[in-house]
C-alpha positions, 0 to 999 in steps of 0.5 A: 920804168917811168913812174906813171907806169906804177901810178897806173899799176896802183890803179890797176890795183883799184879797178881788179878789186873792185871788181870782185864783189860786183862779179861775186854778187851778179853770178850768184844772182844777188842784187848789190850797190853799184853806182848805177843804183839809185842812190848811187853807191847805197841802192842795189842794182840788179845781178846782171848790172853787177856782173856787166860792172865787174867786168868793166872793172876786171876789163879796166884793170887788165887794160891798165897793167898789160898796155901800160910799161913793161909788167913784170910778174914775180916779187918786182915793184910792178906787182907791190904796186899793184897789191898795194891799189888791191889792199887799199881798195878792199880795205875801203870797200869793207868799210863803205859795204859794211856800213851801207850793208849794216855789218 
């Protein structure tokens, strides 16, 4: 496979967690930092933003993984790839959260 499709499952990675704490956050009806806030990325954003966000993102993510190459479920690269973008953005998530949240 060629090696932009990895490229893509990475960011696929990227997208999908990111979207999680937008969509958790909207449905239960709390306002959260998205980048539509203002300051961008600090100020909170209304429930429904944040759900419309999340699916953006969850859209995105799909998108990337299922339109692009060949994906593979099971214990393949495709799926390491994409674990990777998970891992990597959560990671930089709980950082950027937890110090605009104050945990």
């Amino acid at each position: 496979m060629a090696w932009y499709c990895y490229l893509a499952y990475f960011i696929a990675g990227l997208f999908l967690a990111n979207g999680v704490p937008h969509f958790v956050h909207g449905i239960s009806g709390e306002r959260f930092q998205s980048p539509f806030a203002s300051p961008p990325a600090v100020g909170e954003s209304s429930p429904l933003v944040n759900v419309i966000w999340g699916m953006v993102n969850f859209l995105i993510g799909y998108v990337l993984i299922f339109t692009i190459g060949d994906f593979a479920c099971g214990f393949t690269l495709d799926v390491l790839m994409a674990g990777l973008g998970i891992l990597v953005a959560a990671v930089g998530l709980a950082l950027q959260f937890g110090r605009v949240r104050g945990s």
